[in-house]
N, C-alpha and C positions, 0 to 999 in steps of 0.2 A: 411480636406478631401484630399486636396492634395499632403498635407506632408505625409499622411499613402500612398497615393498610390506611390508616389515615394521614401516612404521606402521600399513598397511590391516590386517595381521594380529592388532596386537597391538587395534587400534578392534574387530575383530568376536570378538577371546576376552573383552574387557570386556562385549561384547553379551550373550555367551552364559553371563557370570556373573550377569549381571541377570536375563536371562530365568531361569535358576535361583533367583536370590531371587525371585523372580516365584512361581516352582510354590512356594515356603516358604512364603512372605505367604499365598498363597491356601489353602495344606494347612492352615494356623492357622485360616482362616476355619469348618473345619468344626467345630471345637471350638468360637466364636465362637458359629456359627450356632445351635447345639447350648446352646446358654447362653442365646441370644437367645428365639428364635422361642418356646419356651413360655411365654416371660413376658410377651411384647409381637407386638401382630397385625403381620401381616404390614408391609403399606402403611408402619407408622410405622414398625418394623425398620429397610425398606429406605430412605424418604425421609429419615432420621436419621444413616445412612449416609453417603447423598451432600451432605449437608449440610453435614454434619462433612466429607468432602472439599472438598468445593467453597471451605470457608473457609479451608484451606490449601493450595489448587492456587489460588487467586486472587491471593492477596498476592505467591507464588512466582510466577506468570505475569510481572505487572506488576515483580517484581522482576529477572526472568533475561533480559523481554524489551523493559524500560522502559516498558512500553505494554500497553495492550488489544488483542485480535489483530482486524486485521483482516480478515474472512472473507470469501470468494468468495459469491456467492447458493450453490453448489452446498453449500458447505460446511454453511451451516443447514442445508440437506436431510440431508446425512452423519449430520452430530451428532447431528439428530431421531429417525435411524432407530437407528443407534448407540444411545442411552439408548432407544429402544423396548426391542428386541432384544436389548442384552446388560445392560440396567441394569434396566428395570420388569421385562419378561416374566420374563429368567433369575433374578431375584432371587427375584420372588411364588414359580415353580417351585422353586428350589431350598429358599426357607424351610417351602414346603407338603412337601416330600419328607424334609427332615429330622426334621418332627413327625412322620413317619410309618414310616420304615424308619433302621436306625442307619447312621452317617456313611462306614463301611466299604462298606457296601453303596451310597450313593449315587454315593462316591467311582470305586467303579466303573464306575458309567454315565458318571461323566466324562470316562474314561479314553477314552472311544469319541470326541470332540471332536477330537483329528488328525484321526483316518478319516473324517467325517465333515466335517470342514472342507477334506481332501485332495479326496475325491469331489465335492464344491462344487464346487470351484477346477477339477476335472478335466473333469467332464460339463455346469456350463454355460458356464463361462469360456473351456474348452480349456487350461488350464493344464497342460504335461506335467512328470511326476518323474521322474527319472532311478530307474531298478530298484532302485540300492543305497538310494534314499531311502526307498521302497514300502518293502522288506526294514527299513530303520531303524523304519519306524512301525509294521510289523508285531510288531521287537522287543521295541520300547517296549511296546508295549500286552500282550504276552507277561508281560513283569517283573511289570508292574504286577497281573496275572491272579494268578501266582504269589506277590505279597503280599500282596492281596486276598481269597483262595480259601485261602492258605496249605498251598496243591499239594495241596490236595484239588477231583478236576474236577467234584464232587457241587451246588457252588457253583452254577454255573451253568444245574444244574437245577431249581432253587426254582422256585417261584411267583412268576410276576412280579402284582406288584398295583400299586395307584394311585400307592405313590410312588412304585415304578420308572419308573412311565408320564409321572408327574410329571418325575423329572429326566431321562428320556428327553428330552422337551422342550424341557426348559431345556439337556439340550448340541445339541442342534436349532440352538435359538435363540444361543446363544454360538458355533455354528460360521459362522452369519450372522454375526453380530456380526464376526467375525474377517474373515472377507471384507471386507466393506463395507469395514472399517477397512483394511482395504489399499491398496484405492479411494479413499477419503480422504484417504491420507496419499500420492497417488502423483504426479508431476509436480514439475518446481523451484517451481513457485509453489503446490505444497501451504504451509499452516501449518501450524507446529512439533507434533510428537505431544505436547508441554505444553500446548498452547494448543486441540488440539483434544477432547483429555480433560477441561479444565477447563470447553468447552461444552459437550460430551458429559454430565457430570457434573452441571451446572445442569440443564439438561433433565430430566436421571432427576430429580433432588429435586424440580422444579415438577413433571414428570407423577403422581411417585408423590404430592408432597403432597395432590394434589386430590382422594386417595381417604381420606387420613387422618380427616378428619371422622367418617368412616361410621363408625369403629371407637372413636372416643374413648369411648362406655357400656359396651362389652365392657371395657374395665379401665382400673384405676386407676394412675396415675404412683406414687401412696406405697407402692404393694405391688411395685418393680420390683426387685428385688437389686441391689447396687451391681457384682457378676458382670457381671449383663446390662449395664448401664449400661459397663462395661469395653468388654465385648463389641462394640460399638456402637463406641464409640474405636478400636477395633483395625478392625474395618473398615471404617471411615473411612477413617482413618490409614495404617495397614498395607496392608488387603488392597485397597483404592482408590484415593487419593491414588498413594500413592509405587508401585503394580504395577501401575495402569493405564497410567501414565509408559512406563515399561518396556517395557511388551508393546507401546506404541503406538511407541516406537522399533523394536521386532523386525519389525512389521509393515510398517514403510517400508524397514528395509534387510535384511530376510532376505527376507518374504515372507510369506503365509496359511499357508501348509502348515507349512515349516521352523519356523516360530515356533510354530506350534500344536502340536509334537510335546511342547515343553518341558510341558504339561501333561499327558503321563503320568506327568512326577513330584510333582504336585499330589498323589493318592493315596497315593503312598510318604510324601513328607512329614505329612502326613495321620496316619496308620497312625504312623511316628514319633513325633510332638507326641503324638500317642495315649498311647503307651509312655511318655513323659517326664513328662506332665501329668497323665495319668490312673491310672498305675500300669500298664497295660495290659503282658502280657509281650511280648519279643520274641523270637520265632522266628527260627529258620534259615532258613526260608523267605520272612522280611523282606529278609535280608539278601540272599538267591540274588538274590528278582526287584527288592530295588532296584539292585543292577548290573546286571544284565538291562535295567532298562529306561534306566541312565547308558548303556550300552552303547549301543542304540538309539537315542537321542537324540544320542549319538556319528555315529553313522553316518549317521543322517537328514540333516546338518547337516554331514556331512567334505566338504569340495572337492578335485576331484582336481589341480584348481590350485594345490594350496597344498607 
């Protein structure tokens, strides 16, 4: 009895290392997107993307699982809405936000994706969190305030304009996303969070290709920086392939909520790669609100079972 439970223990601190490479992968995507989006329209960004995913979550599928997954009818439906919601919608959103406000400030409105995916889960599902979780996501999102604002509260008095409104949207629409995907993955005779990523993942490239056309006269492949072209690689690669995986294991065995908290350190990492890549300084008040929000991600996610 104590051997399984300190195997269950040591299976969900592997989980909850992933899901932090999860918020890495993704905080890289801002610099990514940031490299991307002004050289290349939207549509082809993101269908390039999942392209470049889809051509190494396929080989990996048939490889981990000897076969092509076989899907319930509900599952299309999942996957369809899936690649709506967190692959066309949130991507067009996020790449329209990042030509328009800097990555720090989008970052932010990401940070609102727990609470937003908690109240989901709370008011239509009935899903209840226990108080110390509420308090954990309330933390998290605290940290994240404080390296974001960098402890000045003048921050959150700006003007919000279109690309606030923009990626308002887009973590709307990824807190759907999260849901759903809960759904998807819930029952023994769900398919594996590899196999339902990898059609999730086809989907977004065939929905987004069929808008690529429109944009091929707006610009030219020979004027693309080999940057952008990186760019493009990394999330594919990085911020799709291998932390879609991820997140879609967190969603089958943590939950919408608990898993969703891990991306208030999406910003932090963010704000980091920042500092590393761009020269950007780092504050003390990186450092306060990034434990501030490990803290809270801590507690969202502590059992008192353990």
């Amino acid at each position: 009895m104590a051997r399984a439970s300190s195997d269950t223990l040591a299976l969900v601190n592997s989980l909850y290392f992933r899901l932090a490479g999860v918020a890495a992968l993704w905080g890289g995507t801002f610099i990514a997107g940031r490299i991307a989006a002004p050289e290349l329209p939207h549509f082809t960004v993101s269908a390039l993307r999942f392209w470049v995913a889809f051509a190494i979550l396929a080989p990996l599928l048939i490889a981990v699982e000897g076969r092509l997954p076989r899907l319930r009818p509900r599952d299309f439906g999942f996957t369809a809405l899936l690649a709506l919601f967190g692959l066309v919608f949130y991507n067009l959103l996020f790449l329209g936000a990042l030509e328009l406000i800097p990555a720090g400030r989008t970052a932010l409105v990401v940070a609102l994706n727990p609470i937003l995916t908690a109240l989901t889960m709370a008011l239509v599902f009935g899903e209840r969190l226990q108080r110390h979780r509420w308090a954990g996501i309330l933390l998290a999102l605290t940290g994240v305030w404080i390296v974001l604002s960098k402890g000045d509260p003048s921050l959150l008095l700006q003007r919000v304009g279109r690309g606030e409104w923009l990626m308002l949207g887009g973590a709307c629409c990824w807190a759907i996303y999260t849901v759903i995907g809960r759904y998807a993955l819930d029952g023994e005779a769900a398919a594996s969070p590899l196999a339902i990523t990898t059609v999730t993942t086809l989907w977004g490239a065939l929905m987004l290709t069929v808008g690529m056309p429109f944009e091929w006269e707006a610009w030219h492949a020979k004027e693309v920086s080999v940057a952008a072209w990186a760019s493009i690689v990394y999330l594919g690669a990085g911020g799709t392939a291998l932390a879609f995986v991820w997140y879609a294991e967190g969603l089958q065995r943590l939950g919408a909520a608990r898993t969703a908290v891990f991306n208030n350190l999406v910003p932090v990492f963010g704000v980091s790669f920042g500092t590393l890549l761009l020269g950007e300084s780092l504050l003390v008040s990186m450092w306060v609100g990034g434990l501030v929000a490990v803290a809270g991600v801590t507690l969202t996610n502590w059992s008192r079972s353990r």
